[in-house]
C-alpha positions in Angstrom: 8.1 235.9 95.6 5.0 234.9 97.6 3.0 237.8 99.1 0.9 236.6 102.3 -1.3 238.6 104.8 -0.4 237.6 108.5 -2.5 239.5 111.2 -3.5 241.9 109.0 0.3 242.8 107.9 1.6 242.0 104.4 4.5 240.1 103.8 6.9 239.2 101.0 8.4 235.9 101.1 10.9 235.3 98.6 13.8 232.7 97.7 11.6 229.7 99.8 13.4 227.3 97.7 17.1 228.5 98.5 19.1 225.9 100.5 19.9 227.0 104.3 21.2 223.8 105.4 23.7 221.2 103.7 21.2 218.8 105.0 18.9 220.0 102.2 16.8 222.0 104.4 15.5 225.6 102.9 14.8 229.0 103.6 11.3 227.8 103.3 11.9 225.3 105.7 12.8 227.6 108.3 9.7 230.0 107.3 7.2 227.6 108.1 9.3 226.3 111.3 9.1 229.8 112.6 5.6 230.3 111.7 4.5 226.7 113.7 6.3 227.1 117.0 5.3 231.5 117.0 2.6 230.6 120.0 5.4 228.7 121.9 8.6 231.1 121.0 6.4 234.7 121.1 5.7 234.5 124.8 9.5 234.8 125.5 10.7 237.4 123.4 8.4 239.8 124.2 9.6 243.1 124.6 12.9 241.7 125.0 15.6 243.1 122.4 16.5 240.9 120.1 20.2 239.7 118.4 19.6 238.8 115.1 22.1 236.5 113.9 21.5 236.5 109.5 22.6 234.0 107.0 21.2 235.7 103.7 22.7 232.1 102.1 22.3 229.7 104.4 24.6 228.7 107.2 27.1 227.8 104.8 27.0 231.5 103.4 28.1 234.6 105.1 27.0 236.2 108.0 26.6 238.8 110.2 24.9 239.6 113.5 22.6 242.7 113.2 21.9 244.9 116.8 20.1 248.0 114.8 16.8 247.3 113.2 17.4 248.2 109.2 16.5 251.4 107.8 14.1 249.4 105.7 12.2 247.1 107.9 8.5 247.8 108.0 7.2 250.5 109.9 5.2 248.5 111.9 8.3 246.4 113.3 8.7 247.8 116.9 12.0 248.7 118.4 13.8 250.3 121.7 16.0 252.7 121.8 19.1 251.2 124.5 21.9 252.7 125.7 25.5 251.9 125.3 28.8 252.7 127.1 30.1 256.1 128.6 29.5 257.7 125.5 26.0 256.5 125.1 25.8 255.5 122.1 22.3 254.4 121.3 20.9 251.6 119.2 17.2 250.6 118.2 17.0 247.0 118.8 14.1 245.3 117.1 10.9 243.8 119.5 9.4 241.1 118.4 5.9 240.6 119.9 4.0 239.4 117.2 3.8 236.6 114.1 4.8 239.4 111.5 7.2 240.6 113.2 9.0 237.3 113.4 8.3 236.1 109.8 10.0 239.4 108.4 12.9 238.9 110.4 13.1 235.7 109.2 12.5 236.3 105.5 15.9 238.7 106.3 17.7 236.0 106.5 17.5 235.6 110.4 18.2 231.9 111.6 19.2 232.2 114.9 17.0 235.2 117.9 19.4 235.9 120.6 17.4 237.8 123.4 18.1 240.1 125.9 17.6 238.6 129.9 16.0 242.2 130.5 12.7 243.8 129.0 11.5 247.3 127.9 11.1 249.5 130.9 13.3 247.7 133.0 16.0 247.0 130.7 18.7 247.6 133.6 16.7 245.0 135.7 16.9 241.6 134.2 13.6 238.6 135.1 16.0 235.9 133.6 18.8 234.7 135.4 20.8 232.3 133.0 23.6 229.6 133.8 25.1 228.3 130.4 26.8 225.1 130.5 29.6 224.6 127.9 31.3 221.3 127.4 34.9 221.6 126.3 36.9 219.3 123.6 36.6 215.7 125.1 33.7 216.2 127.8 30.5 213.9 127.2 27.1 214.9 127.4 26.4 213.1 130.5 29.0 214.6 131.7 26.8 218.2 130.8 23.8 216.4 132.3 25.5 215.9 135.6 26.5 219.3 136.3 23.0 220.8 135.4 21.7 218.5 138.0 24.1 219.7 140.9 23.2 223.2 139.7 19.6 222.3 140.4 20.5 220.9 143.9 22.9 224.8 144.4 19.6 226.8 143.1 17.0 225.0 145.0 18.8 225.5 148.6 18.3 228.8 147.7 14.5 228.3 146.9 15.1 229.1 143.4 13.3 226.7 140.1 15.8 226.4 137.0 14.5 225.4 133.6 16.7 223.5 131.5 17.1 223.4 127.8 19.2 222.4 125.1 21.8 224.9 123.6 21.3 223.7 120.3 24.5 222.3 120.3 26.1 219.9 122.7 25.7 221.9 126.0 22.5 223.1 128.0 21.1 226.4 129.5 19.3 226.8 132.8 17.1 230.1 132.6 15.7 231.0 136.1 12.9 233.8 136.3 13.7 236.4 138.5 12.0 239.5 140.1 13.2 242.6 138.6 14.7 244.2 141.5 18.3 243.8 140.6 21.1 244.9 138.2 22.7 242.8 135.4 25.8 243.1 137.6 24.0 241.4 140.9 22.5 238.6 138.8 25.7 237.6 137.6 27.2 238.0 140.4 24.4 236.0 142.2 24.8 232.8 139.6 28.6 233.0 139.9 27.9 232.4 143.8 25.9 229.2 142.6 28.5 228.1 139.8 31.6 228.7 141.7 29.8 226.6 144.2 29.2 223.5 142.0 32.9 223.9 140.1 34.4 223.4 143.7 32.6 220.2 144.8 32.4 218.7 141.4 35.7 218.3 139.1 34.4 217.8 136.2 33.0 221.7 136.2 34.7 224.5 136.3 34.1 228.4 136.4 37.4 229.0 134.7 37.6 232.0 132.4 40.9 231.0 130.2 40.1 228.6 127.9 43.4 226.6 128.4 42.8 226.3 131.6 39.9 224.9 131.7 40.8 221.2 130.7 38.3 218.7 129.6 35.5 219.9 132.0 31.7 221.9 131.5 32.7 225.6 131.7 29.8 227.1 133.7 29.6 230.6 132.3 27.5 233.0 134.5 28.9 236.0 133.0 25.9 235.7 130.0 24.0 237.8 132.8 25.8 241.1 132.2 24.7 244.4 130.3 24.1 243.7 126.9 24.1 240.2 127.1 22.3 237.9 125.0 21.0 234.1 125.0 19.8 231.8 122.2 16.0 231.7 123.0 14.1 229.0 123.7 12.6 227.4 120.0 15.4 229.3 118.0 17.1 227.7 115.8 21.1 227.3 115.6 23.1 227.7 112.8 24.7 223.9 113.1 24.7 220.6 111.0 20.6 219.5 110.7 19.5 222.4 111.3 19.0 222.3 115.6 16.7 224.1 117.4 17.0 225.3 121.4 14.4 223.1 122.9 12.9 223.3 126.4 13.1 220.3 128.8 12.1 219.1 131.6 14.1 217.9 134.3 12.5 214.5 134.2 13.4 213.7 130.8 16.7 215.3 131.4 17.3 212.1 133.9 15.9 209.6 131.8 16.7 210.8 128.4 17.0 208.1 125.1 17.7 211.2 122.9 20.4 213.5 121.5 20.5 217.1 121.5 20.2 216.7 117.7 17.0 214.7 117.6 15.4 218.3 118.3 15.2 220.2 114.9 13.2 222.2 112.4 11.4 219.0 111.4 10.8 217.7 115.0 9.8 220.2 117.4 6.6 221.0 115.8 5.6 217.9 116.4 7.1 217.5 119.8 5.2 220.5 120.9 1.6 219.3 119.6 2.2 215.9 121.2 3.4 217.4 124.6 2.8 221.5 124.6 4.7 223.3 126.6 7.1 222.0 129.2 8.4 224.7 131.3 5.4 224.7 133.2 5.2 227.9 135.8 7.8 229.7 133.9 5.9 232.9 134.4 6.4 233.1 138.0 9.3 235.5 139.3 11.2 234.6 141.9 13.5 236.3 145.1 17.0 236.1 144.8 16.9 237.9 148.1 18.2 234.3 150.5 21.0 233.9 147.5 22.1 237.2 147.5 22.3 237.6 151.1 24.5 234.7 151.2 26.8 236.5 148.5 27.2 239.5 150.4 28.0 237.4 153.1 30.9 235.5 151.6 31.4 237.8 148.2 33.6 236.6 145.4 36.7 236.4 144.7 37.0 237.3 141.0 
């Protein structure tokens, strides 16, 4: 066990050596990959509740994913208290807006931070809009590429900026900021709009809930916007083969890429990030969805 002071807060680290990956990579491997990329990762899980998805042993171990912050997490680890069906139930997510916070989750075990699209205070209003692209059996990455570009073209006509990113795995996430102003339920019904929109003109997409339906196509699922939902965020790490992280792209490089979505893992985006910084430049900036969801009230959806 390794004690260390981190902003003024005292940590134990213990089992550093303990393998989390087949690959050979170590709990203490994903300690220090955490601690590297905090600047980067902090600024978007702030006050957002957080997923934990823990692998005490490594991702070849058990796991679990953990909603309620521990009885015996520090008392300085910050948490919200959200709401939960009719009965409403109520569960203390953990916050994590600082470098402690993050290491202790991390020394529970905690390989993968899902976040919530919605923050403290406005928790029923979400400032992310999200459209996750999912290949099925048999699609290509280009293929995923493709679609994420005529989803660019649907936003944009509706003056809206996407930011792309890797999944981690073999598909991509577009995360949109978004004013405040409307519920889970309108967002999602707001990117459904958009992804119905893109399924129809391009075959190789589809919004198609059953999975045997669906074919070999990307499944655009816009139903990650919804009440309790929760998305990888960008700089966590997935619990897959070599040990992949969810990386922030631009669109540019999107276009032009000589890369695969593993190249980006606990040993390379530390380094990608001191040679380029960050790459969703302008991220901060909300945006209407008032032109799109006119246009969805005009012509509302099916489903």
């Amino acid at each position: 066990m390794v004690k260390v002071a981190v902003e003024g807060r005292i940590i134990e680290l213990k089992n550093l050596e303990k393998r989390f990956w087949p690959e050979g990579f170590t709990k203490g491997d994903l300690i220090r990959y955490y601690d590297s990329v905090a600047p980067h990762l902090l600024p978007y899980l702030k006050d957002r509740p957080l997923v934990l998805n823990r692998y005490p042993d490594g991702i070849e171990g058990e796991s679990f994913y953990q909603k309620d912050c521990p009885g015996h997490a520090p008392e300085w680890v910050e948490t919200v208290p959200v709401k939960h069906g009719d009965a409403g139930k109520v569960i203390d997510y953990i916050l994590c807006n600082d470098k402690p916070t993050l290491l202790w989750m991390v020394q529970q075990g905690a390989v993968e931070l899902h976040a919530w699209l919605a923050r403290r205070g406005a928790i029923n209003h979400p400032d992310i809009a999200v459209l996750d692209l999912d290949p099925m059996p048999g699609v290509s990455f280009p293929q995923v590429v493709e679609s994420a570009f005529l989803l660019k073209a649907a936003l944009s006509e509706f003056n809206l900026h996407g930011y792309p990113k890797t999944s981690g795995s073999e598909g991509l996430h577009i995360f949109i900021p978004v004013e405040p102003e409307y519920t889970h339920r309108e967002v999602a019904q707001a990117m459904g709009y958009v992804a119905d929109f893109v399924a129809k003109v391009f075959p190789k997409a589809t919004t198609e809930r059953a999975v045997e339906k669906r074919g070999a196509r990307v499944y655009l699922d816009y139903l990650q916007n919804g009440y309790g939902k929760t998305m990888a965020s960008p700089y966590s790490v997935r619990p897959l083969p070599g040990a992949p992280v969810s990386t922030p792209l631009d669109w540019e490089e999107l276009a032009h890429r000589e890369w695969r979505p593993q190249d980006f893992n606990i040993a390379t985006v530390p380094a990608r990030l001191e040679a380029r910084g960050a790459v969703w430049q302008g991220f901060g900036r909300r945006q209407s969805l008032q032109t799109l969801t006119a246009a969805v009230l005009k012509r509302p959806l099916s489903r």
